[in-house]
N, CA, C and O atoms as a DFTB+ gen file, in Angstrom:
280 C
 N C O
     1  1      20.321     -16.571     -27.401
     2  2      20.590     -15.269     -26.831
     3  2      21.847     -15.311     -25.980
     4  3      22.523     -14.284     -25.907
     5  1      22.208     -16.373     -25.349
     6  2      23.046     -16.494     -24.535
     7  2      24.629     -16.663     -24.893
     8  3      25.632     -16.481     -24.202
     9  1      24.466     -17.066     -26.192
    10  2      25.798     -17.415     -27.223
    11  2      26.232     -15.867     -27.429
    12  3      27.312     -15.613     -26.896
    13  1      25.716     -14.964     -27.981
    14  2      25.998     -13.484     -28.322
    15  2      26.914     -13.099     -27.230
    16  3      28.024     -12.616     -27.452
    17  1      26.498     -13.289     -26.186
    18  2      27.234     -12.640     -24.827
    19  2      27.464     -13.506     -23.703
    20  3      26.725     -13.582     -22.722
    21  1      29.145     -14.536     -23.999
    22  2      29.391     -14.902     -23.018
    23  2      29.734     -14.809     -21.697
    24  3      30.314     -15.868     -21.460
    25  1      29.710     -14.197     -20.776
    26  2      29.811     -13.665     -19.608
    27  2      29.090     -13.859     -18.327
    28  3      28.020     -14.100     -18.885
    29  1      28.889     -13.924     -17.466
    30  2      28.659     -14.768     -16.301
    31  2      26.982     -13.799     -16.161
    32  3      25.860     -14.234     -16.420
    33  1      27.243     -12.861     -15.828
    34  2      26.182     -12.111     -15.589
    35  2      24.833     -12.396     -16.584
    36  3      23.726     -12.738     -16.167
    37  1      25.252     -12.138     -18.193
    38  2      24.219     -13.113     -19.258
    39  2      23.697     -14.105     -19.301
    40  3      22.511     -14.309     -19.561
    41  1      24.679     -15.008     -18.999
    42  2      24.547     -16.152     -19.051
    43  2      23.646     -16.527     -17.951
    44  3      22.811     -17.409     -18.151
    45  1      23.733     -15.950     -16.818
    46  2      22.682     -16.594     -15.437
    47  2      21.552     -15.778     -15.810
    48  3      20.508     -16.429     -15.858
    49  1      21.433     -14.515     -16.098
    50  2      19.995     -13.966     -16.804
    51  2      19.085     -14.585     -17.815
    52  3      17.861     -14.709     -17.839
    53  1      20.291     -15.035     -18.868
    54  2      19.136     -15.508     -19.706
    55  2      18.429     -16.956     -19.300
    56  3      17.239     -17.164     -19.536
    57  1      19.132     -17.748     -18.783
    58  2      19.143     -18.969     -17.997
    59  2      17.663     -18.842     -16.899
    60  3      16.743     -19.653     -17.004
    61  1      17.648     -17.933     -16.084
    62  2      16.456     -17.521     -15.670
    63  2      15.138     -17.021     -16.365
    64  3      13.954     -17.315     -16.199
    65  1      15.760     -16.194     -17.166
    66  2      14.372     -15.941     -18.001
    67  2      13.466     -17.423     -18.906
    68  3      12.342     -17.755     -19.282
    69  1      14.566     -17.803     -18.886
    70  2      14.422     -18.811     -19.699
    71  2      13.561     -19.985     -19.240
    72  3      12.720     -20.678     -19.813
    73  1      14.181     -19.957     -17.725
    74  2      13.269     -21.033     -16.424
    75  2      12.079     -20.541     -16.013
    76  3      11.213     -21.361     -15.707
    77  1      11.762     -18.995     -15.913
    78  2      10.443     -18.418     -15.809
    79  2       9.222     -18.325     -17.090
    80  3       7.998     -18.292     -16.969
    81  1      10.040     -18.301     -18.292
    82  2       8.958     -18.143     -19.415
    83  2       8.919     -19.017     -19.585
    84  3       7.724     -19.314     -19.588
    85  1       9.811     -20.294     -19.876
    86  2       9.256     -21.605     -20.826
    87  2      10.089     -21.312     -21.862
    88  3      11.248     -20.959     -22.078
    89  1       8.384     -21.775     -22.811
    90  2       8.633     -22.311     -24.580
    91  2       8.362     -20.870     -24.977
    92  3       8.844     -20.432     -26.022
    93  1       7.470     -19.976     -24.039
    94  2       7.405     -18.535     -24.845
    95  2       8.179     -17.843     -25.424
    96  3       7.802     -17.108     -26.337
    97  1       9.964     -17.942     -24.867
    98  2      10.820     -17.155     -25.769
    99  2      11.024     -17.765     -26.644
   100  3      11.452     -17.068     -27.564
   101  1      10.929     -18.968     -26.924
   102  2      11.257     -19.770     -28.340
   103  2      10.304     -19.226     -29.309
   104  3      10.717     -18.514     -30.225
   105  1       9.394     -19.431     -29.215
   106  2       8.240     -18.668     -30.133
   107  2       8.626     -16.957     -30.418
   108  3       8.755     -16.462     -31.537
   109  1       8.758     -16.267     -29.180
   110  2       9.175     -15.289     -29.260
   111  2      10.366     -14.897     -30.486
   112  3      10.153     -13.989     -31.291
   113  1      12.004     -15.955     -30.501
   114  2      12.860     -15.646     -30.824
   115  2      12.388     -16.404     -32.197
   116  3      13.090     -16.005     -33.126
   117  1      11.206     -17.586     -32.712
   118  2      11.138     -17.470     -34.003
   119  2      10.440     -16.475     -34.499
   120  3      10.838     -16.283     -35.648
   121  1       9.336     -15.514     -34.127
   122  2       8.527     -14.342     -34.504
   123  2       9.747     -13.280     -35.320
   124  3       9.677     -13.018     -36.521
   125  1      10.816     -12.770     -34.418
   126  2      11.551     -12.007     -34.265
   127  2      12.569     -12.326     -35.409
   128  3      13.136     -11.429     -36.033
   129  1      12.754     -13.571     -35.631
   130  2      14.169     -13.916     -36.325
   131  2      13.360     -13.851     -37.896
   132  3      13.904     -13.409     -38.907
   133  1      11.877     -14.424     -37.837
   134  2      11.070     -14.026     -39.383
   135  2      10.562     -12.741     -39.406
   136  3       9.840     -12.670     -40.400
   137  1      10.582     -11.256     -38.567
   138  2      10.475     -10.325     -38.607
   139  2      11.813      -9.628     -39.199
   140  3      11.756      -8.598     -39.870
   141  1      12.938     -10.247     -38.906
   142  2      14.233      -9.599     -39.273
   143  2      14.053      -9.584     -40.713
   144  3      14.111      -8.601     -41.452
   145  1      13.777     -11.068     -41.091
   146  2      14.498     -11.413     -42.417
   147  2      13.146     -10.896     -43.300
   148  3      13.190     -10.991     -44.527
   149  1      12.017     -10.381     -42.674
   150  2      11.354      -9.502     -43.924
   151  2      11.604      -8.506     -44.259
   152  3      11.404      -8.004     -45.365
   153  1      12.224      -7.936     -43.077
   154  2      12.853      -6.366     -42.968
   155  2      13.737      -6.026     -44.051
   156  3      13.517      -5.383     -45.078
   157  1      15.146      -6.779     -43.471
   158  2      15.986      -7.154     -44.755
   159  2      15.700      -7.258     -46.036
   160  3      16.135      -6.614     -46.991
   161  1      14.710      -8.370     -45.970
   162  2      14.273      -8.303     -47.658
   163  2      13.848      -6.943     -48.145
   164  3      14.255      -6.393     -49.168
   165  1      12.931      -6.447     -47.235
   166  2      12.534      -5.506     -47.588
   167  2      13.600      -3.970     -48.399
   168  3      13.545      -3.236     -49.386
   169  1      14.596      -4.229     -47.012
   170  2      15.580      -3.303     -47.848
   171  2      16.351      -3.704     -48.757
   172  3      16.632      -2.901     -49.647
   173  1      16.848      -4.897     -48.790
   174  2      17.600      -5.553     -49.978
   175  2      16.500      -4.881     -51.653
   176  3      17.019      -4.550     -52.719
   177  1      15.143      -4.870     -51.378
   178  2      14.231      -4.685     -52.653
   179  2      14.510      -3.130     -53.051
   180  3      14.893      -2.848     -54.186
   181  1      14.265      -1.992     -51.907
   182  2      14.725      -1.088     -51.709
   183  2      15.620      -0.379     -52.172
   184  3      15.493       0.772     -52.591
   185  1      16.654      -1.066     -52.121
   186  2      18.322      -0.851     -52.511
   187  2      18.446      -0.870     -53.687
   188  3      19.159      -0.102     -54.333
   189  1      17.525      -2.061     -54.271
   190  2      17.747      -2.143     -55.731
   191  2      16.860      -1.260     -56.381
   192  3      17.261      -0.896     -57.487
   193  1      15.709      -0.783     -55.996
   194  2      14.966       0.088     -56.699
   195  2      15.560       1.360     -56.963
   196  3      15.222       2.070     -57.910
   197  1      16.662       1.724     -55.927
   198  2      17.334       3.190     -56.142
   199  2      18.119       3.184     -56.871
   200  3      18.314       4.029     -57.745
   201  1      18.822       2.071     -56.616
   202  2      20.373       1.929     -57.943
   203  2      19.666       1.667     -59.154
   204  3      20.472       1.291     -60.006
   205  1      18.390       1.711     -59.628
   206  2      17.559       1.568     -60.943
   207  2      17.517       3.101     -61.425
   208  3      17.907       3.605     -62.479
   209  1      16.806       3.766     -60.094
   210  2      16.443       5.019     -60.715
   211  2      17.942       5.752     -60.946
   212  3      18.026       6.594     -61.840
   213  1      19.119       5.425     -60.137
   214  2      20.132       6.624     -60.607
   215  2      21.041       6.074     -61.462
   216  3      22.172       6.548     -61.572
   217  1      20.593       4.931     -62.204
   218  2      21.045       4.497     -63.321
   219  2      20.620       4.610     -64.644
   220  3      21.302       4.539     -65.666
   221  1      19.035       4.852     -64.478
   222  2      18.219       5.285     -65.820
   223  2      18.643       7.088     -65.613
   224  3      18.780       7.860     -66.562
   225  1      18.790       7.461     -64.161
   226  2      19.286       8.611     -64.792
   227  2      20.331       9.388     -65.772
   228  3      20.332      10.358     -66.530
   229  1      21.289       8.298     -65.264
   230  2      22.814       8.403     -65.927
   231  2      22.376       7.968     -67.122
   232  3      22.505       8.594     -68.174
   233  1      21.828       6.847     -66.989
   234  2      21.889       6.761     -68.869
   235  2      20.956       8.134     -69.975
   236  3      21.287       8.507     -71.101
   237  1      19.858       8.573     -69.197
   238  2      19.189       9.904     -69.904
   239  2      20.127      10.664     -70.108
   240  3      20.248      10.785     -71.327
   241  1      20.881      11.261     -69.561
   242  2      21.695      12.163     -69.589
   243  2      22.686      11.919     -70.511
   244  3      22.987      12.817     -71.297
   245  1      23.515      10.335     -70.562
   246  2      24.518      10.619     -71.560
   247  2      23.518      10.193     -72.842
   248  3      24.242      10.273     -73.835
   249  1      22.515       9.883     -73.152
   250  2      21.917       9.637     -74.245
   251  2      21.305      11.093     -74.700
   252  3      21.145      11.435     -75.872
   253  1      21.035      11.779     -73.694
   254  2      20.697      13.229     -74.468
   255  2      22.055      14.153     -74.604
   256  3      22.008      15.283     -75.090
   257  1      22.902      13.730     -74.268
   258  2      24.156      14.086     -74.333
   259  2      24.260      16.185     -73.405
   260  3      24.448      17.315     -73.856
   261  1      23.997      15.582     -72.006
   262  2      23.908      15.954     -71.385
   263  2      22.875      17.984     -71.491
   264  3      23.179      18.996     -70.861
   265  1      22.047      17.847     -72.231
   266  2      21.162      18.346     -72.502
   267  2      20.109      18.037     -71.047
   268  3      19.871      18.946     -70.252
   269  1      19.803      17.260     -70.951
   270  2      18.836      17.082     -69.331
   271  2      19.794      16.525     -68.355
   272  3      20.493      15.513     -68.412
   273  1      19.665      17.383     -67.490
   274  2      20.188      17.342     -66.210
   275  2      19.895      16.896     -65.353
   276  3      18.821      17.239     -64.859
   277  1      20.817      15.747     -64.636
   278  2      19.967      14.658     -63.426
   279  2      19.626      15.194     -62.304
   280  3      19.052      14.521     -61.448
């Protein structure tokens, strides 16, 4: 946390928090860092499901030769 924002004021905050919680933010910052990367996945899956549908659309359309309308 402390790398993101070098600056004096951060740096002695997180340094404290750090001396008051312990090992809890470590746990904390692995929870958080495998919460990100499901998220992500999640939209990475997302992303691709849409560029599916407006690609089978395009293709209906020039295969009916624009008779159905996307």
């Amino acid at each position: 946390m402390s790398i993101a924002f070098l600056d004096p004021r951060n740096l002695e905050g997180d340094l404290q928090a750090g001396a008051v919680a312990g090992d809890t933010l470590l746990w904390l910052l692995l929870w958080a860092t495998a919460m990100g990367l499901l998220v992500q996945l999640l939209a990475t899956l997302l992303g691709a499901d849409i560029q599916e549908v407006i690609g089978s659309a395009i293709a209906i359309k020039i295969l009916s030769k624009g008779y159905l309308a996307l």
